[in-house]
N, C-alpha and C positions, 0 to 999 in steps of 0.2 A: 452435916459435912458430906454425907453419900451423896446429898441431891446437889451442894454447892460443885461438888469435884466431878458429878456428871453433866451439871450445867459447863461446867469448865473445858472438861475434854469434848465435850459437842458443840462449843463455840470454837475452839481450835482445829477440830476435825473439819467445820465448817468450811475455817479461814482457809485451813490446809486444802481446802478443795476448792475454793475460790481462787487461791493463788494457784494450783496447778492447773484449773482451768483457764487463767489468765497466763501462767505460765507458756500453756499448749496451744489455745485456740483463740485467746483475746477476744476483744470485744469491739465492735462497731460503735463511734462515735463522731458527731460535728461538733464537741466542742471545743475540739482546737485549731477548726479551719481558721477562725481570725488569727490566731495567733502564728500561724504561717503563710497564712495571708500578709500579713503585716510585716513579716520577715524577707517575704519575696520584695515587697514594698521597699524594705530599707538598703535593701540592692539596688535595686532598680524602682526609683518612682513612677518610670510609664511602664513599668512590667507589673501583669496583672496576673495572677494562678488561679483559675478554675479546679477546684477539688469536688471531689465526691468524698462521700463516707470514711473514716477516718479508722482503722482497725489499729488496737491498741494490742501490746503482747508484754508482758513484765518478764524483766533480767529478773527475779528474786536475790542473787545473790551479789548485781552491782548497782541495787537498789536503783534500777532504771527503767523505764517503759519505751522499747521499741514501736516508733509510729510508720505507719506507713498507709498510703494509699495506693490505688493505682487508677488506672486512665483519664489522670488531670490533665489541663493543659496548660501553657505557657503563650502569654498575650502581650503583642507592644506593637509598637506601631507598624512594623515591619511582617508583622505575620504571627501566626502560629506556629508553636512545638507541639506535638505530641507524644506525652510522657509514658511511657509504660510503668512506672514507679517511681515515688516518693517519699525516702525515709530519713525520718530523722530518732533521737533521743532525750527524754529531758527525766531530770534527775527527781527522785519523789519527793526529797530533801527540798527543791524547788517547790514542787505544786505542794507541800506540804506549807510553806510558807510563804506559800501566792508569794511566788517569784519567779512565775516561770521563763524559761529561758533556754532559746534553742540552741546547742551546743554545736551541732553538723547538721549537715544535711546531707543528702545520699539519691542523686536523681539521675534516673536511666533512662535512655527516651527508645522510642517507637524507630524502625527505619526513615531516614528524614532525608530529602533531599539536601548537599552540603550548601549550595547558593543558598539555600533557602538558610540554612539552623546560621551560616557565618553575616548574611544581613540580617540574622537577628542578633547574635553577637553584639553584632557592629552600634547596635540601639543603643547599650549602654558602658562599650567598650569600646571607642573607638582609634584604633592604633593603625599604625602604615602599616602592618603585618599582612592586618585583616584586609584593607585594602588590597593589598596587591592579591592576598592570594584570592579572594574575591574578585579579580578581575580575568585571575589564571584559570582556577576550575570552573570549567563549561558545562559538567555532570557531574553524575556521582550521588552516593548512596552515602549514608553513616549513623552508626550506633553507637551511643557513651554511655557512657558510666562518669558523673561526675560527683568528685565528694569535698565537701566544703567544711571546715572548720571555724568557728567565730570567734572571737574574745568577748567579753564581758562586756564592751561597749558595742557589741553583733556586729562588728566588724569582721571581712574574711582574712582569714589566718594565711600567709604566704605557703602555710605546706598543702595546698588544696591538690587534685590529683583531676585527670580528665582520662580514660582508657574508653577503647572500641576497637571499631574497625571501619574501612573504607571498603568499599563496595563496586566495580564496574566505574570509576573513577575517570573523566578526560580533562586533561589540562593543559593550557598553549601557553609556551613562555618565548616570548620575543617574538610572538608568530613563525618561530622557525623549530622550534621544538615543542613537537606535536606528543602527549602522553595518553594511551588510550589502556583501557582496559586494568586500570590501577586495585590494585587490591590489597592491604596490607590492614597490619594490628597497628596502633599505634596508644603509649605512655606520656604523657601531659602533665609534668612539673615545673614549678617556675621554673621560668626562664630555662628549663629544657623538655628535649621532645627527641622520644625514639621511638623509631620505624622498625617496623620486624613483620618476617616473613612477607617479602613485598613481591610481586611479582606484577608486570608490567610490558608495554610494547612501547619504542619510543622511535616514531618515524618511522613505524610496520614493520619496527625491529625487537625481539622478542627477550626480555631481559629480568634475570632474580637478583633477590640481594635478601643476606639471613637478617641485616640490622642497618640501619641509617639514622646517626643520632643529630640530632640539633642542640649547640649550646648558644646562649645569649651571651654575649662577651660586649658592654656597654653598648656600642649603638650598631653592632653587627651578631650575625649569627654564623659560629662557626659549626661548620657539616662534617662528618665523618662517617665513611661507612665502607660498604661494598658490593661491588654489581658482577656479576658472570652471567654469561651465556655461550652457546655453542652454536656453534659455524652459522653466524649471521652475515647473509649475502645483501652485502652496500650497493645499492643501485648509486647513478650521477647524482643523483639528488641530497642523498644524505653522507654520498662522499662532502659536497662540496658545503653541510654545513658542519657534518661532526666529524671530519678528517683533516682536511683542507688547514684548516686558520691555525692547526698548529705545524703545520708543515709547509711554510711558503717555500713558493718556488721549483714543488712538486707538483707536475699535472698527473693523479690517482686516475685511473680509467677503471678498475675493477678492483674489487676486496669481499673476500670471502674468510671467515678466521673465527674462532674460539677464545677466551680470554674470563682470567680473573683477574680482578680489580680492586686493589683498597685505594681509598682518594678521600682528600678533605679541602678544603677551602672557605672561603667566608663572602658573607653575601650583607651587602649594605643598605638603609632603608628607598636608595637607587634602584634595588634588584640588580646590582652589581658587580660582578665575579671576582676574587682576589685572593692572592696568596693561595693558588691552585696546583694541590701536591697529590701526584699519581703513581702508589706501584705494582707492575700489574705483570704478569705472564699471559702470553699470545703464541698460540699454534694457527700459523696462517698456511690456510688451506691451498690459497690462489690470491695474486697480490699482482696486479699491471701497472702500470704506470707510464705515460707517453715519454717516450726518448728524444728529449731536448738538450743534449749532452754533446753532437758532432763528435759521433763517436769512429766515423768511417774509415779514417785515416788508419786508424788499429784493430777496427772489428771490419775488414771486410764484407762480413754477409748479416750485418747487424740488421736488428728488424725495425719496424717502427714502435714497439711496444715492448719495453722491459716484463719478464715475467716471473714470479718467485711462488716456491710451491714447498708444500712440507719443510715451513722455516718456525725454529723456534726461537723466538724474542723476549727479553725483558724490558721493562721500560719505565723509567723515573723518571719523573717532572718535577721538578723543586725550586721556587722563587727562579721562574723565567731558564731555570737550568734544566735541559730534555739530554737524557742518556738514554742511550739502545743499544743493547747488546744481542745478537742474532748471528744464525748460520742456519744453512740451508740452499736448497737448489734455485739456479738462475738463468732463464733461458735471454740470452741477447742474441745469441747466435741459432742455428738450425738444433745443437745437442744441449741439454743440460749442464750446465758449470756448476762445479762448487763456490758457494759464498760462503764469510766467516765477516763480521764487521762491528764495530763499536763507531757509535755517530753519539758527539755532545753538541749540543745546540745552546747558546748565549746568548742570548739576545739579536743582534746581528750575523754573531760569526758560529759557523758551523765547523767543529770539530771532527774527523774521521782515521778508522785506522780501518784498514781493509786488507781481505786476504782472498784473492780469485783463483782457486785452481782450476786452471781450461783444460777439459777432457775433449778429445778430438774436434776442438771446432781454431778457426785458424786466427791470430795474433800476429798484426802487421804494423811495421814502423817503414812505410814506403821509403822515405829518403835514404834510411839505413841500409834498404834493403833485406831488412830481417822479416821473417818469418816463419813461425812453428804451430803446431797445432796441438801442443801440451807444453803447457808450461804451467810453472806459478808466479802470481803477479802480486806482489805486497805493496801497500799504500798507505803511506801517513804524510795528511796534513791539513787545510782548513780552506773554508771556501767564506767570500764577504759579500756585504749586501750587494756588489757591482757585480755580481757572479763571478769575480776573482779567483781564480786557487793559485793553492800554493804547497806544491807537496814538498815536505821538510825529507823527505825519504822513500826512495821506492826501488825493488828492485823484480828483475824478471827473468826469472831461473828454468834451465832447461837442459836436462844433462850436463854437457861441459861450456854449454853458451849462460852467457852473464851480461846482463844489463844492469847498472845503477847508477846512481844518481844524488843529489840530494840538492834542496834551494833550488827548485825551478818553478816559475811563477807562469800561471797560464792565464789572459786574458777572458773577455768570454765568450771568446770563439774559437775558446780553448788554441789559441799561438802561443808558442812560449814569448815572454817579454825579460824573463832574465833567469839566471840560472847560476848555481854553484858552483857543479860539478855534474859531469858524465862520463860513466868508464864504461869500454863499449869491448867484452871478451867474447866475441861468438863466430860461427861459420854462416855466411847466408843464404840464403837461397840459390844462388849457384856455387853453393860449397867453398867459400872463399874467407880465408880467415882474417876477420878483422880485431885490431887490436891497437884502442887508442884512446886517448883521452882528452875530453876536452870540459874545460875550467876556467873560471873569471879571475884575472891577477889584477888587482886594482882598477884602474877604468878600461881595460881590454881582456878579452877573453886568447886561451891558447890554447892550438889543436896540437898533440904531437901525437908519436904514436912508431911502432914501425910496421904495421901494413895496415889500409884500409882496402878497400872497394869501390874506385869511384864512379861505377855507372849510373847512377842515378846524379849525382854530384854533374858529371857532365853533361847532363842532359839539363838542369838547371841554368848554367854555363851558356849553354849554345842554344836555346829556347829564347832567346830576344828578348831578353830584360823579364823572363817571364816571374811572375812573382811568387814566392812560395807562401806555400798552405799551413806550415808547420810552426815555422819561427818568422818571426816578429820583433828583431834584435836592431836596434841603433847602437854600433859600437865596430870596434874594430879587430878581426881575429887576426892572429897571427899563427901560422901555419909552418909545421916541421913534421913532414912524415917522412920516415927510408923506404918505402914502396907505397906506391900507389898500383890497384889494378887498373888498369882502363875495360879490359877485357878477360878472356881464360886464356889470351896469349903472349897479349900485350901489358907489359909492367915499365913505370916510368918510377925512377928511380931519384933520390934527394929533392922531392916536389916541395918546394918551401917558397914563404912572400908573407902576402896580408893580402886581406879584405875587408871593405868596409861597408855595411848595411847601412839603410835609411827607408821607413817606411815599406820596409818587405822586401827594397831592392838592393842591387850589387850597386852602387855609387862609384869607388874606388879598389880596382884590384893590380895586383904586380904579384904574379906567379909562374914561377918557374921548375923545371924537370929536366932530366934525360933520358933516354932509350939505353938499352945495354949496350949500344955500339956509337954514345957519347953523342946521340942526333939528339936535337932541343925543340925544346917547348918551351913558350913563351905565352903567357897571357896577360893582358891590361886592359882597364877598363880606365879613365877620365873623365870626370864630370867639373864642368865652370859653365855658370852663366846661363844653366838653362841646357848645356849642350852636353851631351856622352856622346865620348869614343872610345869604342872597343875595337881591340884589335887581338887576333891569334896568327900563332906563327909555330907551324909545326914542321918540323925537318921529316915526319914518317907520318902522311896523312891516314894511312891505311885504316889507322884502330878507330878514329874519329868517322871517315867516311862511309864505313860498311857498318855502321851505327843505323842508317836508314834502310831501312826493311826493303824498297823498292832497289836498291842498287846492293849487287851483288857480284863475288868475282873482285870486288875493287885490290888493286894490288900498286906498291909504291906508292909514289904520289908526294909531293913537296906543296901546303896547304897556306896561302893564303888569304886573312881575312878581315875587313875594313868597314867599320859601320859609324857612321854622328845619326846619332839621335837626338831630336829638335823637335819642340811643341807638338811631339806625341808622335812625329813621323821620322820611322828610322832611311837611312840610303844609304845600302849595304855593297859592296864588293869581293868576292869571291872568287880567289884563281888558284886553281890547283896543276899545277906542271909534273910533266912526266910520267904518267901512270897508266894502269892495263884495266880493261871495264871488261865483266861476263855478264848476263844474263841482265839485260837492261829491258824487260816486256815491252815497253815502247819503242824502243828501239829497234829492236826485233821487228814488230808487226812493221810499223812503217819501212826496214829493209824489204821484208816480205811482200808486201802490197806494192812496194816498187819491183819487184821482180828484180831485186840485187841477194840473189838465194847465196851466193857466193859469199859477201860481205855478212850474212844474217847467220851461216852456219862457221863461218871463223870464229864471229861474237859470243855465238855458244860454246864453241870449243875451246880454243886456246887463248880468247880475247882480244879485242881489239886495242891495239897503243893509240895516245892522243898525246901530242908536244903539250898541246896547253886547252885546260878550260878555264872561261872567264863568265861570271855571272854578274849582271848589274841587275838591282832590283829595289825596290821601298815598300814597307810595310805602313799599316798605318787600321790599326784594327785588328779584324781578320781578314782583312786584304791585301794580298803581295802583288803588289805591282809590278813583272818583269822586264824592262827595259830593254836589255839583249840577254842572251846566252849564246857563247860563240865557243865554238871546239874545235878543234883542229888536229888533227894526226895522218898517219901513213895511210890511211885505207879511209877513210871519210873525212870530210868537213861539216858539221849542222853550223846552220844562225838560227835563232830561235825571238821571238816575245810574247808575250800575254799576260794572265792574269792566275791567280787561286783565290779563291777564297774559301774559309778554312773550313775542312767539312762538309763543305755545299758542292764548291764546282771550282772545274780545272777549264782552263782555256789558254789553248796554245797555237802557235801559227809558226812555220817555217820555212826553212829549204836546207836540203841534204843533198849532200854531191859527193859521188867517190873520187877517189886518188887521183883514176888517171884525168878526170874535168880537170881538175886542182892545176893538174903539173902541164896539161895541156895549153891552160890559160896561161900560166907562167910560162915556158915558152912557146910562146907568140910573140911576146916582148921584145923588142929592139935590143938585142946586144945581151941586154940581162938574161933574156930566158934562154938563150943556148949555152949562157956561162952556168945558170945554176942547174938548168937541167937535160940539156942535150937537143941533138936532134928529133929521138927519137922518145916522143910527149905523149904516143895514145892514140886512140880515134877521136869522133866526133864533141864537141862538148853538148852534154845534158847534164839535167840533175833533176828533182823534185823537190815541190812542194807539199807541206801537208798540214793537215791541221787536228789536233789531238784536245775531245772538248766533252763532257758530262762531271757526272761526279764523280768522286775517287772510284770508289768498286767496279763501275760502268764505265769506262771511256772508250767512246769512240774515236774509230781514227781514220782518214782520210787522207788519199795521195792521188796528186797529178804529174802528169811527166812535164818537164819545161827543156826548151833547146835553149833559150837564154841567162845565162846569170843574173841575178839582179845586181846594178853599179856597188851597192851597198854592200854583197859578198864579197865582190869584186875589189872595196876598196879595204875590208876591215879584214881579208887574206893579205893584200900587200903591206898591210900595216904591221901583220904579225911577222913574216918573212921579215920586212926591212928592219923589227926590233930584233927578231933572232939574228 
């Protein structure tokens, strides 16, 4: 019994040292290359494995033996793998009953080029996946870890796993998105796939992200993840592919900015982008963008390039719906403004609510007359594919001056084409307080109000049909205001009628006023058939005439004024009776140059009186054709004609004569001239000629003495006598 129970414990001690040796350090064998051999086979019939030496290792206690090789390779028609390891497990329960049978498998490869390991793929797995990304990465490195489970018929079990990493990776998608320098982990389960610790440059734009998952969702794969980077500077090129197409109708000239990003979307076996949803936070550094907006009208010193700098924004994309939320500094003008703004974008129409505080740079509404150089400007409303707006609300605050508004629609060249409401409470720029309203009442709009300002208003008026820049109204106003300024001296008083626009112009007007001492004004304007006639009629010319920079001094004055306009060519008439002129520079010099010091130093003093001026002239362009100018008073007579054209050049021709020619020629006259003016007429008759001719700022002027009148002074004096 001693020798059977030490025979016993020395066969056990043996076993025991055989199994820990097989436990710890295994054993080298080829007899199971066929039979993984043959397993690779039943994967793949043109895939072939190259093994070496086979090292075996026993689980003792899941009665299993860990196989493993290493530096086999993998063979098909497309190329070689090479393997860094090979493992699998079979149960001893199996080889115990010759029934072997590989349960997994467990194979890691070598660094491999990605073209290279995905056309080998592609040998016995060929899907549109592989395809495309096969056609997208240009480079790149990769290590896996792949592990396979079988069923009983050595089929692969759907829970198989693929892990590594990408290496120096470049990939072109659509030839417009360039990815260089790709590097991440990545997890490989059906039908999903997640990225981690990825880091990348996309378009020499430098970009991380902690996770990027991929799910298969029947014939698409939906993406999920997250990208940040800091202050990446967009040159033109990659504004116009990765900025641009979601912002039409933006021209981007510069972007500099920081941002985190989550986003998802899904991509179809097209390589197709869809149901793309973006939210992200952006501290933008520097942000330009070219000024297509005809902003001049209200920014005065506006530049050619919008600029935005230490703004912070959020931003949601969702099914075609784009929300921004932002504030921060905005250069349009010389100083920094404050911005505040919310923009939704729908497909076509674009949403906005805006808030601009203007620190010292200046805000102009020329027709108005307004402007300040702080204010706050609020804005809500929407802009359409035709570059339409439409602001549903705005208003523009400044101490105790108030602008607002709501429903006005602006073309897009930015004209208003129709409008709500506008309530106009402020003082303007020559401190004048306007206060009044104007409002659409069914198919006509109503000005009322009780004081406006109207210098600008008349210089529209009296500019020849000139066309305005601002509105763009077919319709008809009706007009009630209790003061009108004309001037800081001159106020016209119950100024009421109508107007009626067409294509930018006055068509039809009937306007009427008075002066504090019950003197009128009249204005009308008619159109039939092709033809307008305008006409004014002012009983107190003064505030209208001393309007023109050049004539100064003007005093009194009874105005005047006769125009038909006809296939683009207006023929005007002009007469103004009874009034006193100072400081007329033309006038002057050619006195001077005639050596009339006398007549030249009254005009600068106490002014020269004139019965009547008559001006005949045609426009037609910017060319005014003068026909005559004739003047007439106590102390001179001019006839005048020529030309201007507008901005370029003056050209004028005449004759001047003083009083006593005037009364001299008058009696000489049989009978008449001793009645109207005596015997005693003057000396010799003279007068001069001259002629006044360059551009505005430069005129020259020239004078000759003459002993004769010409018949034509001669006859269009007697014609004025014989009417007076």
């Amino acid at each position: 019994m001693k020798i059977v129970f030490k025979f016993f414990i020395s066969i056990l001690a043996i076993f025991l040292i055989v199994i820990t040796y097989l436990s710890l350090f295994g054993i080298e064998t080829d007899r199971f290359n066929n039979q993984i051999e043959n397993k690779i086979k039943n994967i793949d019939e043109k895939t072939e494995i190259e093994l070496k030496k086979i090292r075996l290792v026993l689980e003792p206690f899941e009665l299993k033996l860990n196989i493993k090789t290493v530096g086999s390779k993998l063979k098909n028609q497309n190329g070689i793998i090479e393997l860094e390891s090979l493992k699998t497990q079979i149960s001893l329960r199996s080889l115990i009953e010759n029934k072997f049978s590989i349960e997994n498998l467990d194979i890691s490869t070598k660094s491999l080029e990605i073209k290279n390991f995905i056309s080998f793929i592609r040998s016995f797995q060929n899907t549109p996946e592989l395809f495309i990304l096969e056609k997208t990465i240009k480079k790149g490195y990769l290590i896996g870890d792949i592990k396979l489970e079988f069923d009983s018929d050595g089929n692969i079990k759907d829970n198989y796993e693929i892990n590594g990493f990408l290496k120096d990776t470049k990939l072109s998608v659509l030839k417009k998105y360039n990815f260089k320098g790709l590097n991440l982990t990545f997890k490989y389960k059906k039908d999903n796939l997640s990225l981690n610790d990825i880091s990348f440059s996309l378009n020499d734009l430098n970009f991380l992200s902690e996770n990027i998952s991929f799910k298969k969702d029947k014939d698409e794969f939906l993406v999920d993840g997250g990208i940040s980077h800091k202050e990446l500077d967009f040159d033109n090129n990659n504004l116009d592919i990765l900025i641009k197409p979601f912002f039409s109708g933006i021209d981007f000239k510069k972007l500099r900015f920081s941002s985190n990003n989550r986003f998802s979307f899904k991509i179809n076996k097209e390589f197709e982008f869809n149901d793309f949803n973006l939210n992200s936070k952006v501290l933008i550094d520097e942000f330009s963008i070219i000024n297509k907006f005809k902003l001049k009208n209200f920014f005065p010193n506006v530049k050619e390039n919008f600029n935005f700098s230490n703004h912070e924004l959020t931003i949601k994309y969702l099914a075609d719906n784009l929300n921004i939320d932002g504030k921060g500094n905005v250069s349009i003008q010389k100083k920094n403004d404050t911005l505040a703004y919310s923009i939704n974008r729908k497909k076509d129409i674009l949403n906005f609510k805006t808030s601009l505080k203007i620190n010292n740079n200046p805000l102009k509404i020329k027709p108005l007359n307004f402007e300040v150089n702080n204010a706050l400007v609020q804005l809500e409303g929407s802009k359409n594919k035709k570059g339409e707006i439409k602001i549903e609300v705005f208003s523009i605050s400044e101490k105790q001056n108030q602008i607002s508004g709501k429903n006005l629609n602006f073309n897009k060249n930015f004209e208003i084409i129709k409008l709500g409401m506008i309530d106009l409470d402020y003082l303007d720029k020559e401190n004048q307080k306007n206060k009044i309203k104007f409002f659409a009442l069914k198919n006509r709009y109503i000005l009322n109000g009780s004081s406006f300002n109207a210098n600008k208003l008349i210089d529209e008026l009296l500019s020849d049909d000139k066309k305005s820049n601002f509105i763009n109204i077919d319709s008809n106003i009706e007009i009630n205001v209790d003061k009108i300024l004309l001037d800081n001296e001159y106020n016209l008083l119950n100024f009421n009628g109508n107007l009626s626009f067409k294509n930018k112009e006055i068509v039809k007007a009937n306007l009427d006023g008075s002066f504090s001492n019950n003197q009128k004004l009249k204005f009308t304007i008619n159109t039939n058939d092709n033809k307008k006639i305008t006409t004014l009629y002012v009983d107190k010319a003064e505030p209208l005439v001393r309007r023109y920079k050049f004539i100064k001094g003007f005093d009194k004055g009874t105005l005047d004024f006769y125009s038909l306009k006809e296939t683009g060519i207006s023929s005007s008439t002009l007469k103004i009776y009874d009034f006193n002129l100072k400081e007329l520079p033309a006038l002057t010099k050619v006195l001077t140059l005639a050596s009339l010091q006398g007549i030249a130093d009254i005009l600068s003093g106490e002014g020269i009186g004139f019965d009547e001026f008559e001006m005949n002239f045609t426009n037609k362009g910017d060319l005014m054709t003068i026909d005559e100018i004739y003047a007439i008073g106590p102390a001179i007579s001019i006839l005048m004609d020529g030309y201007v054209e507008k901005n370029k050049l003056i050209s004028l021709r005449g004759t001047l004569v003083p009083a006593t020619t005037v009364n001299k020629l008058i009696g000489s006259l049989p009978v008449l001239g001793k009645i109207l003016v005596g015997s005693k007429t003057g000396e010799g008759v003279f007068g001069v000629s001259f002629k006044i001719k360059g551009p505005p700022k430069k005129l020259e002027t020239t004078v000759n003495p003459i002993k004769t009148l010409t018949p034509r002074f001669i006859t269009r004096t007697l014609e004025k006598i014989k009417k007076n």
